[in-house]
Phi, psi and omega in degrees: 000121195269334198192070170296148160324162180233166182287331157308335219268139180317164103007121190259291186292314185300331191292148178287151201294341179318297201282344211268318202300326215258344171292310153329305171281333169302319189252341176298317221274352174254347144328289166285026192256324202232035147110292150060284208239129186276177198293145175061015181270139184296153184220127162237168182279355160293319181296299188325272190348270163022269209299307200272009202064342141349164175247171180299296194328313173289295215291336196264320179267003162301290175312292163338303201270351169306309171291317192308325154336296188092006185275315187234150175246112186277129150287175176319313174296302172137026165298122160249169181166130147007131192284139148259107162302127177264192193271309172339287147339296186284329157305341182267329153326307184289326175304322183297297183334312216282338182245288193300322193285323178290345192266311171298321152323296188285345196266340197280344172269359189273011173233022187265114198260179171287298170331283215284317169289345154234029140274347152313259122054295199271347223261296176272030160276298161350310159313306181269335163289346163290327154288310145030265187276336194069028166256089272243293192300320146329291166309308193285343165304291205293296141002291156298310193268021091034237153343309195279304205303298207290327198274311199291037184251345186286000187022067156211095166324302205254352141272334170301313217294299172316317159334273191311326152302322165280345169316313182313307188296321220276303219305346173275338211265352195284358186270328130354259142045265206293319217275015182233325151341294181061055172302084202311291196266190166274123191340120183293300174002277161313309183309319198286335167305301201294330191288315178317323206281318195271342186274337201075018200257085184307290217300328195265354188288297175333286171348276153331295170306291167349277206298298179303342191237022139237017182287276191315324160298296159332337177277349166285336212256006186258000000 
């Protein structure tokens, strides 16, 4: 069983295949978001059917918009499966974070109210108890909306929307990642974020941002 249902997860076999199709790519596509599903790992259209209840049809155009993505990687044969990020690969991710999220940030910040700064506030309080626990799918959950709470202020639909593809691609190697970090607390980052965020302070805002969401990747790439 490659990507069992969960108790949360909507209902499958009743829904019409349109709808079965779009529930499917939802919950696969927040699976590998938050790490979930390990790098390379194979995915099939029997198994998916199978697992989620489904006909081959929902499972086949799941997968489609999944490849399309960057979420999944189709080989030549017609293997599918989760990206193994070469050190290449992950530098270049990170450089795009390294360009867009500070840019997300500085536009997000003259709409960073005080209500927003202590659900940051909360969000990483939320982070370190997840670290804790040592719960890698916690963490990267709790970690993204982080990030997604502080950006959707920059009211720019279309650098976020770019953002959230590399997230995507990031997402099997980030559970990789947490267990070679081993983190104890809550991200020091973040703290200088929540602190930039109460000063108005962009250039350090900028900084902060920079620095959390390319430390940690580089350190896969050495």
């Amino acid at each position: 069983m490659l990507i069992s249902p969960r108790p949360g997860d909507p209902p499958m076999a009743p829904a019409p295949t349109a709808a079965a199709h779009d529930r499917l790519y939802r919950t696969m596509r927040l699976r590998i978001l938050h790490g979930e599903i390990l790098p390379g790992q194979a995915l099939t259209l029997r198994g998916i059917a199978k697992d989620f209840g489904v006909s081959m049809t929902p499972a086949r155009e799941a997968l489609r918009r999944l490849v399309a993505e960057g979420a999944l990687t189709l080989s030549p044969s017609g293997r599918v499966s989760t990206p193994e990020l070469t050190n290449e690969r992950i530098e270049e991710l990170a450089a795009l974070r390294a360009l867009l999220e500070p840019e997300l940030a500085s536009r997000a910040l003259p709409r960073a109210h005080l209500a927003l700064i202590d659900r940051l506030q909360t969000i990483n309080n939320a982070i370190g108890d997840a670290n804790t626990l040592q719960d890698a799918p916690a963490y990267i959950r709790a970690n993204l909306e982080f990030h997604r709470a502080l950006y959707l202020r920059a009211q720019a639909p279309a650098m976020l929307a770019l953002t959230e593809t590399v997230w995507l691609q990031l997402g099997p190697t980030m559970g990789m990642l947490y267990d070679r970090l081993r983190r104890q607390e809550a991200p020091y980052h973040h703290k200088l974020i929540i602190a930039a965020l109460r000063a108005g302070d962009e250039p350090s805002l900028r900084l902060a941002v920079r620095s959390d969401v390319t430390q940690g990747l580089r350190l896969l790439a050495q």
